[in-house]
N, C-alpha and C positions, 0 to 999 in steps of 0.2 A: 386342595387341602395341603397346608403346609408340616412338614415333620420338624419336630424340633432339632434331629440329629441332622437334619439340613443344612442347619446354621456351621455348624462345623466345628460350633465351640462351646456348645454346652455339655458341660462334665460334671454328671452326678455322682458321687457317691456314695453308696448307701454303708451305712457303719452302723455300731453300736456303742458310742462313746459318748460321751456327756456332750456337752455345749461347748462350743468354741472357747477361750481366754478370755474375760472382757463383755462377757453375751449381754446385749441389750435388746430388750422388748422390741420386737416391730409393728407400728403403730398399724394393726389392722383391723378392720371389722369384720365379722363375721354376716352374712346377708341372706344365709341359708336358713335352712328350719332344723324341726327336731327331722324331719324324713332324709335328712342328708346321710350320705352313707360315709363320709369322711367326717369323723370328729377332730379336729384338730387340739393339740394341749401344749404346744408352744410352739414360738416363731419369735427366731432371733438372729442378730448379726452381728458382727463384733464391730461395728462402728453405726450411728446413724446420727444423722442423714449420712446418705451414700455422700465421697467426696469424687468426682470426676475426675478421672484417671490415676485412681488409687481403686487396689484391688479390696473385695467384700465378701466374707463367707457368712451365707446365709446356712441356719439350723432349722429346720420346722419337722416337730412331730406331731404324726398324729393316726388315728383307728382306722382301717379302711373294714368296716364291718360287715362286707360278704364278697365272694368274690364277683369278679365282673367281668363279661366278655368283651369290652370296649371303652372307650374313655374319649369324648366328644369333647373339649373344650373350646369357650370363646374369650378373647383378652379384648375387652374397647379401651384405649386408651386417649386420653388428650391432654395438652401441654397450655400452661403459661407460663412465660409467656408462650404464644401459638410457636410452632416449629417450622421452619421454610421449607422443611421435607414433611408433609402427611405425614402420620402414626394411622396407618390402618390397624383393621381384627385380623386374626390371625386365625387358622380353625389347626386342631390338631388330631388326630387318632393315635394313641397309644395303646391297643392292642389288650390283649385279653391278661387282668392282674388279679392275682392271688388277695384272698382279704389276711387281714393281719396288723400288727404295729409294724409304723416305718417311721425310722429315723432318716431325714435325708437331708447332706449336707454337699451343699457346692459353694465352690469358689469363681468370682469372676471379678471381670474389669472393668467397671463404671466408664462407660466413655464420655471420652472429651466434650463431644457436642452436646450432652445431657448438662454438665453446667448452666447452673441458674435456671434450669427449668426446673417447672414442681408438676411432676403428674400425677393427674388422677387415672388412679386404673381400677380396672373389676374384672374379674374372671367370673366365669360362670362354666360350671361341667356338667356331665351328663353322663349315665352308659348310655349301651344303645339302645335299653327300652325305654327311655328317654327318664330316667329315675334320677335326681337330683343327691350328686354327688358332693359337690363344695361350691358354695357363693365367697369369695374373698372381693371385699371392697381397700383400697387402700390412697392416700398420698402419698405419693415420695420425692421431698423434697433434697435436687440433687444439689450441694454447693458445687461451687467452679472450684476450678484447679489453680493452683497462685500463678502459674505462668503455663501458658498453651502456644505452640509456633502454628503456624496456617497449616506447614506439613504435618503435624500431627493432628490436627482438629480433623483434617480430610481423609485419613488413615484410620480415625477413629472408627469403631463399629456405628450402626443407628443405636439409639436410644430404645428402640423397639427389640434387639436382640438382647439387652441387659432386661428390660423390663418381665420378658419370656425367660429368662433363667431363673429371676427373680420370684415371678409365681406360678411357673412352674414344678416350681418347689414344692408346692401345695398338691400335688399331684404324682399319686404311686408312678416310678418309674420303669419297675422294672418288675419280672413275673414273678416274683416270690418277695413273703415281707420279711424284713428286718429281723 
């Protein structure tokens, strides 16, 4: 099982402010039921499509309607065109969270090597008496960056730790809500 605070560089935080400058819809579907215990009531970014190697603040709120001793998530993702590096799943545990509204908002940095890919991703969560927390289906199509050097494509993060910041968003962070 992978932790997201692993990566090193996901930075949530949690506020109470409005939506970013600029906030545009992020094109996702919803793939859960009424049994889901996360209602989600908006998801936005201030730019989209993502641009590779320009930074992106994502906004998404949404109800987490009771509390929960754990938080199972899985991301499948895959790329066209295909990617020379796999995109594996990812599993994560996030620990016992409070129900409540959460506002949560992060910032990050579209990597280079994500240019001109378009992935399809889907999260699926769970607590851990296996009760269906949030389905997020999504594309996101990433444009390339007008000029990229080789040193910098290979410095670049995976496309896979943008994508985990991304909807992981959709998922209480932290023990108490908003």
């Amino acid at each position: 099982m992978i932790s997201l605070l692993a990566f090193g560089v996901f930075s949530v935080v949690l506020v109470g402010f409005s939506s970013p400058t600029g906030a545009v819809p992020i094109p996702w579907r919803n793939c859960g039921s009424s049994e889901s215990l996360i209602s989600v009531s908006r998801a936005e970014s201030t730019i989209w499509p993502p641009v590779a190697g320009q930074s992106i603040t994502f906004d998404v709120q949404f109800v987490l309607r009771q509390d929960i001793n754990g938080v199972f998530a899985d991301l499948q993702v895959s790329a066209q065109p295909p990617l020379v590096l796999p995109v594996w799943p990812f599993k994560i545990d996030l620990g016992r969270v409070n129900a409540g509204p959460y506002i949560q908002v992060v910032t990050v940095m579209v990597p280079l090597g994500a240019g001109g890919e378009t992935f399809n991703v889907s999260l699926e969560a769970y607590d851990t008496r296996g009760d269906p927390l949030v389905c997020v289906q999504a594309t996101v199509p990433v444009k390339p960056a007008e000029s990229t050097s080789f040193w910098q494509l290979i410095n670049s993060p995976p496309p896979g730790v943008f994508l985990w910041e991304f909807f992981g968003n959709f998922l209480p962070m932290s023990e108490g809500a908003s």
